[in-house]
C-alpha distance (Angstrom), angle and dihedral (degrees) to the residues before:
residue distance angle dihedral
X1 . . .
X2 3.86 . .
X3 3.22 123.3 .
X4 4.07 119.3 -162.8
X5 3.75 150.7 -174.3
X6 3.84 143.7 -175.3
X7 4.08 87.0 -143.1
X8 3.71 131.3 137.6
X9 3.86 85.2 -77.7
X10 4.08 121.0 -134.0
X11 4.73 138.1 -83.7
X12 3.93 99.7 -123.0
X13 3.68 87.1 -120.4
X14 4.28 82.7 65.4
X15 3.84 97.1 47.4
X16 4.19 96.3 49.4
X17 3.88 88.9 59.3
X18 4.17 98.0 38.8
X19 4.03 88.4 101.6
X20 4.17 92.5 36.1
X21 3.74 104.8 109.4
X22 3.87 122.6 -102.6
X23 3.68 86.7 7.5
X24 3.87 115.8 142.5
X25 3.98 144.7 158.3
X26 4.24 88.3 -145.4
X27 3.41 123.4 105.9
X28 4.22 115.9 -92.6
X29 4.17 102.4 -71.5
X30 3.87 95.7 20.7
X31 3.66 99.4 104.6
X32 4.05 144.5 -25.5
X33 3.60 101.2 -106.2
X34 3.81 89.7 -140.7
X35 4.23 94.7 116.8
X36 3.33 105.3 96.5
X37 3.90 95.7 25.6
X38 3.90 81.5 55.7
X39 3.90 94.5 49.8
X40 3.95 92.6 37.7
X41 3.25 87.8 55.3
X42 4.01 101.6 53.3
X43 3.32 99.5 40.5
X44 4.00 95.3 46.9
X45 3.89 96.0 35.2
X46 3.94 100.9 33.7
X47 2.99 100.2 30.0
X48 3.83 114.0 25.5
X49 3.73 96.9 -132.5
X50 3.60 133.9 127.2
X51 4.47 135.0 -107.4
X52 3.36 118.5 -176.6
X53 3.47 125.9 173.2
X54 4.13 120.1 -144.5
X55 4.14 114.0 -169.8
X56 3.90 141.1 139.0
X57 3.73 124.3 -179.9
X58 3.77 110.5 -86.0
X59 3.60 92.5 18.5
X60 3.70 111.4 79.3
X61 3.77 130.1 -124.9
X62 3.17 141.2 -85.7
X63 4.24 136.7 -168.2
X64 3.73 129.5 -162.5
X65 3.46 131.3 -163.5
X66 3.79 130.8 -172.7
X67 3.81 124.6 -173.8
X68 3.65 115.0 179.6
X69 3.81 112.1 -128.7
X70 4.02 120.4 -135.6
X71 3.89 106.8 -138.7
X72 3.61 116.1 -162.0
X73 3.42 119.5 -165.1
């Protein structure tokens, strides 16, 4: 699944610490910064998928997710 925007975009130093715990870009008691770490977390750990996260400043962001589907036949 990918998951896009048209926003303001991302600095690389930003996008490698979007799945860190606690980490945010709001001021100090706007928000936990738990989110991402949160949804990182259940899709890597419970489910053994994948998120990624692909930005640049000016050019919008963009999130992927892969879960790997069991087929039984």
């Amino acid at each position: 699944m990918h998951i896009a925007d048209n926003g303001c975009g991302m600095s690389e130093e930003v996008r490698h610490q979007i799945f860190d715990p606690f980490f945010t870009t709001k001021p100090v008691g706007r928000g936990t910064g738990l989110g991402l770490a949160i949804s990182h977390d259940i899709v890597v750990e419970k489910h053994r998928g994948q998120i990624s996260c692909i930005s640049a400043p000016g050019r919008g962001t963009e999130l992927i997710l892969q879960i790997p589907i069991s087929v039984k036949f």
